[in-house]
N, C-alpha and C positions, 0 to 999 in steps of 0.2 A: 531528617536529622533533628532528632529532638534536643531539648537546651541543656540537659546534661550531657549529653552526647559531644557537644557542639563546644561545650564550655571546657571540655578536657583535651580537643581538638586543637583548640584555640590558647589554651595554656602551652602547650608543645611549640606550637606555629612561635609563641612568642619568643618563648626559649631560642628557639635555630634559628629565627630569621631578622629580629632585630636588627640594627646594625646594619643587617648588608643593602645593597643595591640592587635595583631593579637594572638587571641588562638589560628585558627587552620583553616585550609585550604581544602576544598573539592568542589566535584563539585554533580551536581543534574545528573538525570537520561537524560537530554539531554542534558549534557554536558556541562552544563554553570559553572563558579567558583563562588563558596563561601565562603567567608571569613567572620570566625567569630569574631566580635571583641567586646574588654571589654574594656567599657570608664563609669569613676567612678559609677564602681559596677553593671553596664546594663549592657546585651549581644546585640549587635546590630548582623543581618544578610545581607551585604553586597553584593549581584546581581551583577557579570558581562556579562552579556549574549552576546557571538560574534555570536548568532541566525541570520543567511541571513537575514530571512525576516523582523526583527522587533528588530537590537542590541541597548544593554542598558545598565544602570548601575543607582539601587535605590537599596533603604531597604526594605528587608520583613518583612512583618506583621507575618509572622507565618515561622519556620524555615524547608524547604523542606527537605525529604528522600535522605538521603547523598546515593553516588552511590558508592558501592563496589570499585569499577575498579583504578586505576591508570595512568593519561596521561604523559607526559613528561615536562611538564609546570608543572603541577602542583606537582610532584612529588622534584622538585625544587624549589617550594615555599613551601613545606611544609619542606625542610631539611633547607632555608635557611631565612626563615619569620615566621617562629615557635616562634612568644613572641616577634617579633619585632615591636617596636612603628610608630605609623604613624607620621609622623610630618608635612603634607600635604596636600590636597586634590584639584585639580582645571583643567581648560582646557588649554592646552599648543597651540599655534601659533596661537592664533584665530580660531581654527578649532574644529572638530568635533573629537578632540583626549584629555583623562583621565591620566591625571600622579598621582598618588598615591606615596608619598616619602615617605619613611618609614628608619629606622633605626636598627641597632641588631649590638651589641656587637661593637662599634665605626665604625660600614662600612654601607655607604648609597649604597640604593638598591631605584630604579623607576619601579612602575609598570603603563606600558604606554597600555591603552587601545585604539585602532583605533573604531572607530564604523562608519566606511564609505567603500566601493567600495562592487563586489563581496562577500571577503571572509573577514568580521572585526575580527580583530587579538588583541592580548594580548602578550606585549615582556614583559620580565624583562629586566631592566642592571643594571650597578653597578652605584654607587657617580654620574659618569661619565655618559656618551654616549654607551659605549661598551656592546653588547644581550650578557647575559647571560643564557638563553633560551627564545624561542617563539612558539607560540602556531599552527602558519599555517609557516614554515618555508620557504620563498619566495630565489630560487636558483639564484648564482651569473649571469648565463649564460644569456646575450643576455635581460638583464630586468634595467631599471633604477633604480631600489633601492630595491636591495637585501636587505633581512631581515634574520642574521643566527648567529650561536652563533660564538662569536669572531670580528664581523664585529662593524662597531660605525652607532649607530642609526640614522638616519637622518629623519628630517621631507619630508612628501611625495610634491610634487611641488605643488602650489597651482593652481587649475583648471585642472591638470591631474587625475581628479577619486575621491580624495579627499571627494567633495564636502562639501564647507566650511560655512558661514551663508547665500549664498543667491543660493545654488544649491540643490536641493533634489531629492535624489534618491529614497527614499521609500516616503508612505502615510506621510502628516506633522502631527504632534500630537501638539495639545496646549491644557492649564488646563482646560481653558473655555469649552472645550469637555464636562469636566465634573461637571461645573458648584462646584465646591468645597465649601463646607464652609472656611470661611475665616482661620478658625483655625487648618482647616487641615494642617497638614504637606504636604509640595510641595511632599516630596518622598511617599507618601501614598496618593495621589493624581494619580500622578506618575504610582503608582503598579497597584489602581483599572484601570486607563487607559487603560493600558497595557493589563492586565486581559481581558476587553472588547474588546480589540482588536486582541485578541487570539483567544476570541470567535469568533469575527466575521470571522476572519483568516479561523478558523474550520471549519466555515458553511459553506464559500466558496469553500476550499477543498472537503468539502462533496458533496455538489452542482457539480460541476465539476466532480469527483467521477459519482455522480448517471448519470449526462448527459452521459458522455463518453460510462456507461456501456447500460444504455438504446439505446442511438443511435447504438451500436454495436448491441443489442440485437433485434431491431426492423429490419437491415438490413439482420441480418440473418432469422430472420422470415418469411421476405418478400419474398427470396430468398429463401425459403423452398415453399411458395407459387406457385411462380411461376414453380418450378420444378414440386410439384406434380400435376399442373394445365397442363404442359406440357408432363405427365405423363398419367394425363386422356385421354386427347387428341388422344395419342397409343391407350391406352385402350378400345377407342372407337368401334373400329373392333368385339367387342367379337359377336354381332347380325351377324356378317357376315359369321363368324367362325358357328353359330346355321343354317344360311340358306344353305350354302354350305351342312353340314351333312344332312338335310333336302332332296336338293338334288341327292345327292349321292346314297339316301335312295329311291328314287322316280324312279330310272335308278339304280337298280339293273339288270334285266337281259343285261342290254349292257355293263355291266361294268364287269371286270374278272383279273384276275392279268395279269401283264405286261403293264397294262393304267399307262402311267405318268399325263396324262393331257388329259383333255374333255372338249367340250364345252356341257354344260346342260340347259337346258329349262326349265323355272320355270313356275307356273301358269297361268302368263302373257304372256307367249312366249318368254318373252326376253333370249340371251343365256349369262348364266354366265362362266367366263374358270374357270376349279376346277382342283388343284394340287393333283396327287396321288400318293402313296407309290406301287408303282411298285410290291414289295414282302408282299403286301397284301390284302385282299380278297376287294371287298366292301363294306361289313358290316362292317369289321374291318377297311376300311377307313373312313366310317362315324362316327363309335364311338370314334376314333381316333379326329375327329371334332368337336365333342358333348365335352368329356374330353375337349381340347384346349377352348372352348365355355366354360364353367363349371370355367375353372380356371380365365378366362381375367373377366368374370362375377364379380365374388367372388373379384377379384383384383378391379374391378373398381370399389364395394362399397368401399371396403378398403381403396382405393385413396378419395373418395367422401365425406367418411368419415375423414380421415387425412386433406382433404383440407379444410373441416369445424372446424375442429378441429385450425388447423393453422391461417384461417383466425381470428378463436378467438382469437388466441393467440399476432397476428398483434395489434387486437384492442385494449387487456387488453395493449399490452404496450404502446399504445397511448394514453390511459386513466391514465395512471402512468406520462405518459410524462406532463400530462396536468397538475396532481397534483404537480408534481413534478415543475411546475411552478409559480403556486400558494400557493406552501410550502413559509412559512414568516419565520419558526423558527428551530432550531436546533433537535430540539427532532420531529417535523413534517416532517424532512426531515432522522432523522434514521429508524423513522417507514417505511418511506417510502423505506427505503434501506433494510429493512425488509422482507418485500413483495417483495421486486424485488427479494431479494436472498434466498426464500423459495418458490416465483413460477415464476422463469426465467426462460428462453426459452433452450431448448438444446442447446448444443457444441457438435464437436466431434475433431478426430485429438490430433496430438500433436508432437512438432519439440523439439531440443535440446534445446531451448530457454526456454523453461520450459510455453508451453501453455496450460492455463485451457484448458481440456476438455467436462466439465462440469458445468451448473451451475445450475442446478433444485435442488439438492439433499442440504440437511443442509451444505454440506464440498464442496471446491474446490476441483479440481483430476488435479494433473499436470504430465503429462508423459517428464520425464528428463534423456537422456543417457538410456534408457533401462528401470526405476525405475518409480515406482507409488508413488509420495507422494499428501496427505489427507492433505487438511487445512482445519478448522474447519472456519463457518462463524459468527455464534454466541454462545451462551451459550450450548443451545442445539444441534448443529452441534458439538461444540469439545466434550460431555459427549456420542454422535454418535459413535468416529474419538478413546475414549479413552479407553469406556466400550463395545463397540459392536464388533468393526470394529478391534482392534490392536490385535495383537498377541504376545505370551511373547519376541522373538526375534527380533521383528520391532524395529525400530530407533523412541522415542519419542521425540518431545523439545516445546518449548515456550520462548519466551523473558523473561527476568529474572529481576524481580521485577515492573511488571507493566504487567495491562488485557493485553490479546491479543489471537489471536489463537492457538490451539493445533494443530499441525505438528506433521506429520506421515510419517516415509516410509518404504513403505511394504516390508516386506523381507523375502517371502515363502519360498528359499531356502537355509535361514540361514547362508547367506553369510558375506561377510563382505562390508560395503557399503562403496563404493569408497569414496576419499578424495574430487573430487570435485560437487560429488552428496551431499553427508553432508555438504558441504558448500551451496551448494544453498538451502538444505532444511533449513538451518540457517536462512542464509538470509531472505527466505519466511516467518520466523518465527520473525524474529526485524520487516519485512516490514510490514505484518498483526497483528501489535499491535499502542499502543497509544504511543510507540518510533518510530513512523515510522521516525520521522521527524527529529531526532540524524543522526548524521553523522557515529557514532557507537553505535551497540546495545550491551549488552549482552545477551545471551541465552544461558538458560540451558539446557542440555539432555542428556537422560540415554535411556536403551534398557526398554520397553514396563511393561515387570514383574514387575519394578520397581515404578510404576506408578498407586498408588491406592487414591481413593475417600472414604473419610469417608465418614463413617456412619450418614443418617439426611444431609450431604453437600448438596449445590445445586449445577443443572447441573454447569457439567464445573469446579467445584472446585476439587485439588485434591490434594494428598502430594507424595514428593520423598523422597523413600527408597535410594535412591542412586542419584546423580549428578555430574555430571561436568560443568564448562561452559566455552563459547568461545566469541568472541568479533567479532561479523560481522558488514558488513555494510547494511540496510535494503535496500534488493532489490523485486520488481515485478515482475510481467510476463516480 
């Protein structure tokens, strides 16, 4: 959001919301704050998103799913901005920073939003200068401008990070993007923006996403090619392995036990040298031959077969690679993630860093510390992962309140699953959902038993008998 952008925003914001009160304080499922407020007899929904890639601050048009949880910021503005009047709204030093004045019970309180550097932050303090909480807490030690409760706020230097109206760090947004009717409101102009550039956010993610896994996928293919092409290669021997016993066969009377090694003359005269088992007869060295012949036979369709198979597999992913180029739109590019992870190429292995082993089958398989845990890849992989595959004493979870995957870890001998195995099944479980992109998730789970699908649901839906939940941070492979 750049400072013209932000400056016309924020002129509006003044206009509506002056005056009214803050009823009440929460924040959305990826962490952004929401303040609701009531200016003569309207409920306005108030956006501060400190989102890395894209921070902001407008009105929703529709008011988003309050999130359970509790942060520390905002647990301080809800004991101490509960019914407190705005009497403010605008940009402070010329910069790319939100102060919010507000008032309760005769003590002024600033809510100063930053929306620039790395990580854009949200302080309160009092009348004054002095944090009375903040939301990314920057430590005294070794930094120019510590941000912590107790300390007097100071504005950030101008051209150290900052970046104030003529430096940008993210994409510039202006309205003309969206071509607005004139009567739009700047903030609802503003929201659909934003919306669009969510999207297109997503798409990229996704895009990135599919390349990554495709070019993994094709180099492992390749690499299966090559081996079993270098496989055949060995296998070639088996005709030699059929002529030796041949021979063997042809030079019975000179041959007797105790021959290690002969030279024998085949139809053409030429002498071939033939290895022999010492402690046994000729016959039984020939068929000994025949066997060995028989089996490298049998294997080199096998291999001829896998390397036809493989090279197919080479191609199908080149032919995804291609679509996957030619994808324009978001839903052209899930299909396509579709297919990739209903007929991706094998994996195997698996280190403490928790590496798929798997990607052909509807669910991920990650081997972590000893433990098998299952992530489901879509609707039908987690209704695989919940009604097929778990057992009443496995470990179930899922991010809590928003789609995502079903997370499994198997637990055949009814143990008790270590403290930092159920944290990374967590993890896997915030990072394979539509919160991936929270800095914290929550996620529920319960053991397995507890975990049934109604009657008529569709795959993937299900309800708990039981629950608890935990607050991770979504992590990957």
């Amino acid at each position: 959001m750049d400072f013209s952008l932000l400056t016309q925003v924020l002129q509006e914001l003044d206009a509506n919301l002056s005056g009214g009160r803050i009823d009440r304080v929460s924040r959305d499922i990826r962490g952004n704050l929401l303040l609701n407020i009531i200016r003569n007899r309207k409920n306005f929904t108030l956006l501060l998103s400190p989102e890395r890639e894209m921070p902001r601050i407008h009105l929703l048009s529709t008011r988003p799913e309050r999130f359970p949880a509790s942060s520390g910021l905002e647990l301080y503005l809800k004991t101490h901005l509960g019914g407190a009047a705005i009497t403010s709204i605008g940009p402070l030093n010329e910069d790319r920073i939100v102060e919010i004045r507000c008032s309760r019970t005769r003590k002024e309180y600033r809510i100063i939003f930053e929306l620039f550097g790395t990580h854009p932050n949200i302080i309160l303090c009092n009348g004054s200068t002095k944090i009375l909480a903040v939301l990314h807490p920057v430590q005294a030690e070794n930094v120019e401008r510590p941000l912590q409760t107790g300390l007097e706020y100071t504005f950030p230097r101008k051209g150290g990070g900052a970046a104030g109206k003529g430096v940008q760090e993210r994409p510039s947004f202006e309205l003309n993007d969206l071509s607005p009717d004139e009567s739009m409101p700047v903030n609802h102009a503003v929201e659909q923006l934003f919306a669009q550039h969510a999207e297109a956010l997503n798409e990229s993610r996704l895009r990135k996403e599919l390349t990554r896994m495709l070019d993994k996928a094709l180099v492992k293919a390749s690499r299966k090619v090559a081996s079993i092409q270098d496989d055949l290669l060995k296998s070639g021997k088996a005709e030699e392995l059929r002529i030796k016993g041949d021979l063997v066969l042809a030079n019975l009377g000179s041959l007797g036990k105790g021959v290690e090694k002969a030279t024998l003359s085949g139809p053409d005269g030429s002498g071939t040298v033939v290895k022999l088992d010492p402690r046994r007869t000729a016959v039984e060295n020939a068929e000994s031959y025949f066997r060995k012949y028989k089996k490298a036979k049998a294997g080199h369709a096998l291999l001829a077969r896998r390397l036809e198979e493989s090279r197919g597999e080479v191609s199908r992913l080149e032919q995804l690679g291609d679509e996957l180029h030619a994808a324009e739109t978001f839903d052209a590019l899930s299909e396509l993630q579709k297919r990739l992870g209903s007929r991706g190429s094998s994996g195997s292995g698996g280190t403490e860093d928790a590496e798929p082993v798997s990607i052909t089958s509807p669910y991920r398989t990650f081997r972590y510390a000893g433990w098998e845990i299952l992530v489901g890849k879509n609707a039908e992989g987690n209704d695989v992962i919940t009604r097929e595959i778990s057992r009443p004493d496995d470990l179930w979870l899922h991010a809590d309140g928003t789609s995502g995957s079903h997370v499994l870890v198997r637990n055949p001998g009814r143990a008790e699953v270590p403290q930092h195995v159920f944290l990374k099944a967590a993890s896997l479980a915030a990072y394979y959902s539509r919160a991936k992109g929270s800095s914290k998730v929550p996620v529920a789970y319960t053991e397995a038993r507890y975990v049934k699908r109604p009657r008529g649901a569709k795959p993937g839906l299900v309800t708990l008998l039981r629950r608890r939940t935990i607050i991770v941070a979504p992590e990957g492979e």
